[in-house]
N, C-alpha and C positions, 0 to 999 in steps of 0.2 A: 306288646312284645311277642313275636314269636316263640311256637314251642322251641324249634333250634336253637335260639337265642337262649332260651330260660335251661335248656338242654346244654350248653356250652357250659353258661354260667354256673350250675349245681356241678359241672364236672370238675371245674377249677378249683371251686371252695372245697369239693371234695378233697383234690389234689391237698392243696393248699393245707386243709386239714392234718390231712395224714402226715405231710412232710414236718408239721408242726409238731404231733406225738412223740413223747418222749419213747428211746427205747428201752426194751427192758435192758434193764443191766447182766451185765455178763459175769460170771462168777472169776473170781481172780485167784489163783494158785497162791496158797501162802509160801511166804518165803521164810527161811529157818535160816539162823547162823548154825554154820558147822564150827565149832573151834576145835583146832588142834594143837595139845599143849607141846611148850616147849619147854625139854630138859636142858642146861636145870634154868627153871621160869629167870633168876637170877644171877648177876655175876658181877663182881669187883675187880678192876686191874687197874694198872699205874702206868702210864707213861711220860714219863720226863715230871715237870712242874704238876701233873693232871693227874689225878685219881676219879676217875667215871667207875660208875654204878647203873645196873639198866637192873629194874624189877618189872615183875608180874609181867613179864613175857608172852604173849601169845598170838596165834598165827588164828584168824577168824577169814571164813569167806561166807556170803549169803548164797544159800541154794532153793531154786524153786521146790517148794515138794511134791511128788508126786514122779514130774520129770525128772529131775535131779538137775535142770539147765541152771550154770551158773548165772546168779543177778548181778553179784559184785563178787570182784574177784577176791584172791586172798590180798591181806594186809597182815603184817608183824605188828603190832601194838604193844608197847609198855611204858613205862618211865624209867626217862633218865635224868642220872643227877649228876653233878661236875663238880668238883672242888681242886680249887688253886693250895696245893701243899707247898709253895715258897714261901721263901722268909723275905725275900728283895725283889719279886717281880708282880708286876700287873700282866694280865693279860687280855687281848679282845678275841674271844670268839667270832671267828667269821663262819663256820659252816659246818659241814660232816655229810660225806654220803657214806653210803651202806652197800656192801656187797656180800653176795651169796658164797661160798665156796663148797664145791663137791666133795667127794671122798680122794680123789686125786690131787686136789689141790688148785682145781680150774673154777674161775670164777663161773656161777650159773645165771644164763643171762634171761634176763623180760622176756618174754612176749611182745610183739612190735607194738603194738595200738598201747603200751605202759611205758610211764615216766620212770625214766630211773630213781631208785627210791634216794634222797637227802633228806638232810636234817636241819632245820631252822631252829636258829639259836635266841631266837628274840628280836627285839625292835633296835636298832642305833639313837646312839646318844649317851650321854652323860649318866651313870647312875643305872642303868639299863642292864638289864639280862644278861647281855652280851658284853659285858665286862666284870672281870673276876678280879680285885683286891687281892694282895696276900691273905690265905685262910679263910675266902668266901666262897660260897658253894651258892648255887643255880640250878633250878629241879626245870627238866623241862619234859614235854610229851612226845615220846616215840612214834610215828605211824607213818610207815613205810609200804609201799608196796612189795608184792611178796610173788617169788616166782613160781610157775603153776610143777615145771619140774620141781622144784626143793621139797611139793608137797609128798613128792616118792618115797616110801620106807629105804633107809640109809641110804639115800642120797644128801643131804646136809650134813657138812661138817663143822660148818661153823658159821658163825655172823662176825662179819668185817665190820667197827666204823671206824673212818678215815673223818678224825676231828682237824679241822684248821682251829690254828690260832697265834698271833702275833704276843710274842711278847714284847714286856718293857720294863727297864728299872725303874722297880720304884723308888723312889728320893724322896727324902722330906728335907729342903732348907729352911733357912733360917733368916730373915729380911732384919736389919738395924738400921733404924731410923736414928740422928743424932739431932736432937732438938734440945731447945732452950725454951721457957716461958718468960714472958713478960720482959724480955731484954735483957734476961741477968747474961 
């Protein structure tokens, strides 16, 4: 074999070598939740057949530290719970979105690249979440997305949800069968 030849070939495996080397690893900026609580974390109110309860309130976003660049944006997160206060109806939960409202009274909207924030109530079907008996209650998890204005000092005035739900009377009949045994 020629030198050139054995000259090529040590350059390649050299190649070959290096592109094979792992690199070092690059140091990655930790990321911090910021939360910011919400007054008051808790709240109770009625409307119609529904009494909703939302606790432990809070507005989290993740920030690099160091930069301060956000990693994820904010989120509302709490629990909420629903209870059917009727004496004669069923209901189905079908849904709930969330809206911001300012000091003016104007709703505060996303940021474009963000899902408007809703509320999922459970699975369908028989038995399910999403259906409330007279005097049954339903806990479910809050986590909304959250808009980067609302995080401005008094700018929120309030948290909107717009709950759907379908009612229905409830009924219990009564079925009579008239039977006889043995032919009498």
């Amino acid at each position: 074999m020629s030198t050139k030849a054995v000259v090529i070939a040590l350059g390649a495996a050299c190649a070959m070598l290096a592109a094979c080397t792992p690199q070092a690893p690059t140091a990655l900026a930790a990321v911090n939740d910021k939360v910011y609580t919400v007054t008051p974390d808790a709240m109770k109110v009625k409307a119609g057949i529904v009494v909703g309860e939302v606790t432990d309130m809070k507005v989290t976003e993740r920030v690099e530290e160091g930069s301060g660049r956000i990693a994820v944006p904010a989120k509302l997160t709490g629990k909420l719970s629903l209870r059917n206060i009727s004496s004669d109806q069923t209901m189905r939960l079908v849904g709930g979105k969330i809206s911001y409202i300012d000091m003016q009274g104007k709703p505060i909207v996303l940021e474009d690249n963000r899902a408007a924030p809703s509320v999922q109530v459970g699975a369908t079907g028989y038995g399910s979440a999403d259906r409330l008996d007279p005097g049954q209650a339903s806990n479910h998890t809050l986590d909304a997305e959250f808009p980067v204005a609302a995080l401005k000092a008094k700018n929120l005035k309030e948290v909107r949800l717009e709950l759907s739900f379908i009612p229905s009377q409830f009924r219990e009949e009564t079925l009579n069968f008239t039977v006889s045994i043995g032919g009498q």
